[in-house]
MITOR-729982 format. One line per 5 residues: number of its first residue (from 1); their letters; for each residue x, y, z of C-alpha. Coordinates in steps of 0.25 Angstrom, whole numbers, plus 5000, padded with zeros to 4 digits. Each point is the difference from the previous one (the first is absolute). Layout:
BEGIN
NUM	A	X,Y,Z ~ ...
This chain:
BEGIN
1	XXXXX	4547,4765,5223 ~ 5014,4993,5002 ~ 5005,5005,5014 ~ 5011,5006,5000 ~ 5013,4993,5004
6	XXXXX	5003,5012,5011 ~ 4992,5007,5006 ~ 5010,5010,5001 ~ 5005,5001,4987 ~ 4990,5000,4987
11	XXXXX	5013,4999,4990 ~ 5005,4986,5008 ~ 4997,4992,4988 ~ 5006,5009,4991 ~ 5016,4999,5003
16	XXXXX	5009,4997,4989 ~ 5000,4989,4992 ~ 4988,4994,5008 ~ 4992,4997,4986 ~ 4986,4992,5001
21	XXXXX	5001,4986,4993 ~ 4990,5006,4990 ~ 5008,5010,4996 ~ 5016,4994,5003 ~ 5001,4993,4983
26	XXXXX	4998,5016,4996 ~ 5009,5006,4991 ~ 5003,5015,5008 ~ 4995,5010,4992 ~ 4997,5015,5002
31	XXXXX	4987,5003,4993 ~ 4998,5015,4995 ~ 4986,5006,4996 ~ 5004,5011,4989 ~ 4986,5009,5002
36	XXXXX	5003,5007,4986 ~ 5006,4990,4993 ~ 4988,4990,5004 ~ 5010,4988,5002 ~ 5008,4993,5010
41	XXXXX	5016,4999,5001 ~ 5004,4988,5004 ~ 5015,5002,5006 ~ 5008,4990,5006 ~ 5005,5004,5013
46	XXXXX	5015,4991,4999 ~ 5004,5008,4987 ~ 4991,5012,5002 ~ 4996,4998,4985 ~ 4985,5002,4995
51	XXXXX	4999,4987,4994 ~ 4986,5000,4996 ~ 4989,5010,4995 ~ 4986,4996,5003 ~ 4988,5007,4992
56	XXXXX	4986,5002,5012 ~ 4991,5010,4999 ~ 4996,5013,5001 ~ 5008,5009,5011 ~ 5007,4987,5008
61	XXXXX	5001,5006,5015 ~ 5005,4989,5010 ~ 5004,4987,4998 ~ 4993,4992,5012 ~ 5003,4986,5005
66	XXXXX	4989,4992,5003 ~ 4993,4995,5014 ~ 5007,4987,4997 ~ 5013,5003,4993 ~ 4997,4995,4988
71	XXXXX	4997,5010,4991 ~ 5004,5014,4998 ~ 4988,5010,4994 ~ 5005,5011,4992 ~ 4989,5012,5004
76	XXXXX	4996,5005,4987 ~ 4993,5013,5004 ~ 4994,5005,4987 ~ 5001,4989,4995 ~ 4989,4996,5010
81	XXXXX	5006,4986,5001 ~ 5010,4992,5007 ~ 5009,4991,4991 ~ 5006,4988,5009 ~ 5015,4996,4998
86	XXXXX	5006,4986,5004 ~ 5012,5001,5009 ~ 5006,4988,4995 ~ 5001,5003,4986 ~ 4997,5015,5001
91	XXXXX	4991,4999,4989 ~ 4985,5010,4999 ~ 4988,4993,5001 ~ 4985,5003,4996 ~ 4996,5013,5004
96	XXXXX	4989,5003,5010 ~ 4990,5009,4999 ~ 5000,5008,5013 ~ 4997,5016,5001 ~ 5008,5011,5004
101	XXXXX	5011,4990,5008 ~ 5012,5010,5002 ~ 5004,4992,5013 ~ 4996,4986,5005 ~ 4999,4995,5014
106	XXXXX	4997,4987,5005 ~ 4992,4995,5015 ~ 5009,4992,5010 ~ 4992,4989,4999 ~ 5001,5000,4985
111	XXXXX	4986,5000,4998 ~ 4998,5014,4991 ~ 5008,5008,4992 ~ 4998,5016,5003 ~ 5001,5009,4988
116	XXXXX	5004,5014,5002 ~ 4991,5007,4988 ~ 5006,5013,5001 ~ 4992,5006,4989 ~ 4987,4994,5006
121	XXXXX	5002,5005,5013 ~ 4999,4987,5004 ~ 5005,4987,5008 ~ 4994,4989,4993 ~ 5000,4985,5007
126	XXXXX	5002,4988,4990 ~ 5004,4985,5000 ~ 5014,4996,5003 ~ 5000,4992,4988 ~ 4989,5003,4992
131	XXXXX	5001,5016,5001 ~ 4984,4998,4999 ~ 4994,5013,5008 ~ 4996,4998,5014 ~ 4998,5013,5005
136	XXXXX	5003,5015,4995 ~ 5002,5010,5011 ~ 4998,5014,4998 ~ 5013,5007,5005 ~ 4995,5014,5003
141	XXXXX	5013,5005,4996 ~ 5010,5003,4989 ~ 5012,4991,4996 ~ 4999,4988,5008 ~ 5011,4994,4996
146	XXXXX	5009,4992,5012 ~ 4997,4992,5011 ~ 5006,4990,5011 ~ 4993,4991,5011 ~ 4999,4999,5014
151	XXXXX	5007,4989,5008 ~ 4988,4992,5002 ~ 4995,5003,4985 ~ 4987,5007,5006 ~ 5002,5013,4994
156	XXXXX	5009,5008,4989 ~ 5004,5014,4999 ~ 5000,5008,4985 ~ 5007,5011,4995 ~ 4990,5011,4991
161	XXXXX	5010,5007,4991 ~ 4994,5009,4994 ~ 4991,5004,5012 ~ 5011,5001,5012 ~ 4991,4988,5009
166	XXXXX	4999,4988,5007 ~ 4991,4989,4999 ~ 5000,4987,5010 ~ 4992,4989,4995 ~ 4994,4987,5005
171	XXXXX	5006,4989,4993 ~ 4986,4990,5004 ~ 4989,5010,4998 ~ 5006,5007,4990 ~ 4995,5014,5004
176	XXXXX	5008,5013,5003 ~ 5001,5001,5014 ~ 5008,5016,5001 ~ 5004,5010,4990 ~ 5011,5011,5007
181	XXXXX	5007,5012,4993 ~ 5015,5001,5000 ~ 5003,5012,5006 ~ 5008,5007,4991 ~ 4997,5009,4988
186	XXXXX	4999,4992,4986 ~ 5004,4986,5007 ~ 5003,4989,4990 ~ 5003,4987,5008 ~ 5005,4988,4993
191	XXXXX	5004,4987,5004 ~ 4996,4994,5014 ~ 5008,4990,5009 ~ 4999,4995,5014 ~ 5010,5000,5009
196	XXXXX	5004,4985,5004 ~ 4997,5001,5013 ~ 4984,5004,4995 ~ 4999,5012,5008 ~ 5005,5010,4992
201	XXXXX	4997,5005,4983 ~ 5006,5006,4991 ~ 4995,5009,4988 ~ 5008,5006,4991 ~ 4996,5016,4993
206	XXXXX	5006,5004,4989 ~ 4994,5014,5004 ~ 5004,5000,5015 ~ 5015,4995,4996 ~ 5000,4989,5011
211	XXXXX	4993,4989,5005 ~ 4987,5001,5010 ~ 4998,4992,5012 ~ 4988,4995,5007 ~ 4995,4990,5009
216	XXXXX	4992,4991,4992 ~ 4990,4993,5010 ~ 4996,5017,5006 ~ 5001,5004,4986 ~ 5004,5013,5007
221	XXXXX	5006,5013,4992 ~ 5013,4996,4994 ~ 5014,5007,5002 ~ 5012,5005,4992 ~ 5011,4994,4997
226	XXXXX	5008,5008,4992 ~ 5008,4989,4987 ~ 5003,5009,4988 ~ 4994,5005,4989 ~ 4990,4992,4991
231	XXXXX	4999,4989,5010 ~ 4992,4988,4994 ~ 5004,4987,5002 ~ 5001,4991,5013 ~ 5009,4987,5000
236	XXXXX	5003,4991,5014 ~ 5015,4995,5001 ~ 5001,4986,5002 ~ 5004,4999,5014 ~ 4988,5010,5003
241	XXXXX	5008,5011,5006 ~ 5000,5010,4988 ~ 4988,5005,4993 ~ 5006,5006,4986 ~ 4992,5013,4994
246	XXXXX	5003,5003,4985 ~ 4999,5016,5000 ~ 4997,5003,4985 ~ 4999,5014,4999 ~ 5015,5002,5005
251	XXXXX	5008,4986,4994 ~ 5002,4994,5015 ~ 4998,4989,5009 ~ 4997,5002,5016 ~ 5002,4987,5009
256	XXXXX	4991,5003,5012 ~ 5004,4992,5013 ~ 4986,4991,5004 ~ 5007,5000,5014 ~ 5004,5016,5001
261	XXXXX	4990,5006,4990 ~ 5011,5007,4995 ~ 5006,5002,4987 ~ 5014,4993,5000 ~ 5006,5004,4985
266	XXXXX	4995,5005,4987 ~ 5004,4995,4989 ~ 5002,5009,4985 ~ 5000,4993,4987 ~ 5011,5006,4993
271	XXXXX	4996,5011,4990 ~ 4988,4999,5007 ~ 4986,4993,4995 ~ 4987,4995,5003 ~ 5000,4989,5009
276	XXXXX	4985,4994,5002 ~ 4993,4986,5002 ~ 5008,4986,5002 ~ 5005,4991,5008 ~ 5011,4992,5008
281	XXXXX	5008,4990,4995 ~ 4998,4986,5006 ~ 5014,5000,5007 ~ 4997,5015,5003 ~ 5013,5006,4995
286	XXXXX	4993,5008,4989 ~ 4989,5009,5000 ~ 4994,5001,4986 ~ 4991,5013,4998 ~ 4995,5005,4986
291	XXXXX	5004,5013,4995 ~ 4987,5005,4996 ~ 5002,5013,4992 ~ 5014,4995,4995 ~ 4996,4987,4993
296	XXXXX	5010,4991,5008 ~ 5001,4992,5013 ~ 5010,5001,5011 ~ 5006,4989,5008 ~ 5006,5007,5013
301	XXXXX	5008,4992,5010 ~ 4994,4999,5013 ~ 5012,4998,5007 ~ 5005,5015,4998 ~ 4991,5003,4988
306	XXXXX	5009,5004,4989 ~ 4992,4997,4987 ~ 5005,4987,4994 ~ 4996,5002,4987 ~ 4989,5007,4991
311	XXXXX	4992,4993,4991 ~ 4993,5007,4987 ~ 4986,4994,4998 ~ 4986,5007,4994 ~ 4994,5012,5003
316	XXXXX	4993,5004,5014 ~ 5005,4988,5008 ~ 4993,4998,5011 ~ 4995,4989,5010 ~ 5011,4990,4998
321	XXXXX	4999,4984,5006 ~ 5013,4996,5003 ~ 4994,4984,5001 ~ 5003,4991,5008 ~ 5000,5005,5013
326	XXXXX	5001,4993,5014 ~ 4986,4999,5007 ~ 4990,4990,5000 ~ 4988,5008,4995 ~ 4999,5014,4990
331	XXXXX	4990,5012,5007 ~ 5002,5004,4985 ~ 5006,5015,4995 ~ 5016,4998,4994 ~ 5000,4989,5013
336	XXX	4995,5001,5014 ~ 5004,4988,5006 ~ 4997,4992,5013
């Protein structure tokens, strides 16, 4: 895998503007999967107007930029395939047939793609390019659904919804190598970030109302950190201090301090909401998240986080792209950059 361009910082390549030459001729889009309207909103971000209405499969869950920037894979989940779109002309492609992807990671090295086969109760290896199977991995748990990567790319952690556990994987072997329950009754973790320093993560439970941190390497019993209600999604600022955590259940958005480990402000969407998966802009001035019962997308400044504007789009939004982003490789999800 590329290494990274500080060791101390895992976000370095991702500061504003700083756009890959494979992605820098892109027209900025915001790509919003509509799960019961089995389309895609196309919104441009400069006039915060839907400006296109693409048609995929069954149940579209994330939209996912490739290992190598150049395609973004809509994750048609009962669909049971993956339809491609090209980011320079933001135009669907040829399906392909791929089973159970409600999420889609990608190796450091690029190598595999990971399919997070909820239904199967499985993490199924496949080509990069191909999406040809290389290995299927039972799970042993219910849900898998998000992941991230150690620093070094040796290991990632996944989040089981709909059972409350953890898994760490090895990204080489491909084998499962511990399972731990979240202690706490009913746990439903969500999305999973590393801190930028590689020594701490984050999951999100929309159960616990906060964001659980553990050590990654001990793979030790997490703790809570109280966020709000519903919490579910987890973005990183562009300068790497802040990690943002969408709260669904209550409308609001934490900032959680990487330095403090302390929350700093919450933010409320006015009227309230249902703020879920997204992304940040490439300048990192606004925070684009899908409101997932209230068929719209937010875009909320991140400089004091009023909401900028709300944007009517299909029903059951969910794992929106905002595309491009800065970085010189994807991990996969709405955009783990490195």
């Amino acid at each position: 895998m590329p290494a990274p361009l500080d060791p101390h910082d895992l976000y370095a390549a991702d500061r504003p503007g700083q756009l890959a030459d494979a992605v820098s001729q892109f027209p900025s889009r915001v790509y919003v999967p509509n799960t019961e309207s089995d389309t895609v909103s196309v919104i441009d971000p400069a006039t915060y107007q839907v400006v296109d209405t693409l048609h995929v499969g069954r149940q579209p869950q994330h939209v996912v930029p490739s290992w190598d920037l150049k395609t973004l894979w809509v994750n048609n989940d009962l669909g049971n395939s993956l339809t491609p779109i090209d980011p320079a002309t933001g135009k669907p492609g040829e399906p392909v047939d791929v089973h159970d992807p409600y999420n889609l990671y990608f190796t450091p090295d690029g190598r595999h793609a990971v399919v997070m086969a909820s239904a199967d109760h499985q993490l199924v290896f496949r080509d990069a390019h191909t999406m040809g199977i290389v290995k299927s991995v039972p799970a042993d748990c219910a849900g898998v659904n998000h992941a991230d990567f150690s620093p070094d790319g040796r290991y990632f952690i996944v989040s089981c919804e709909f059972s409350g556990e953890l898994l760490k994987v090895d990204t080489a072997a491909m084998t499962v190598l511990a399972k731990q329950k979240i202690p706490h009754n009913g746990s439903m973790p969500q999305d999973v970030k590393i801190s930028p320093d590689g020594r701490t993560w984050y999951v999100a439970d929309m159960v616990a109302d906060g964001v659980w941190v553990l050590d990654g390497d001990a793979f030790t019993p997490p703790t809570l950190l109280p966020t709000g209600r519903g919490a579910h999604g987890l973005y990183v600022s562009r300068d790497s201090r802040n990690l943002y955590v969408s709260n669904r259940g209550e409308g609001s958005i934490s900032v959680l301090d990487f330095a403090t480990n302390q929350v700093t402000a919450t933010w409320h969407l006015p009227g309230g909401g249902s703020p879920d998966m997204g992304g940040v802009s490439a300048d990192g001035k606004v925070l684009w998240l899908s409101g997932r019962y209230d068929s719209a997308v937010y875009a909320i400044s991140t400089d004091d986080g009023h909401l900028i504007s709300k944007i009517k789009v299909g029903a059951g939004p969910h794992g929106l792209c905002v595309y491009p982003q800065p970085g010189r490789y994807s991990l996969g999800h709405t955009g783990i950059f490195r």
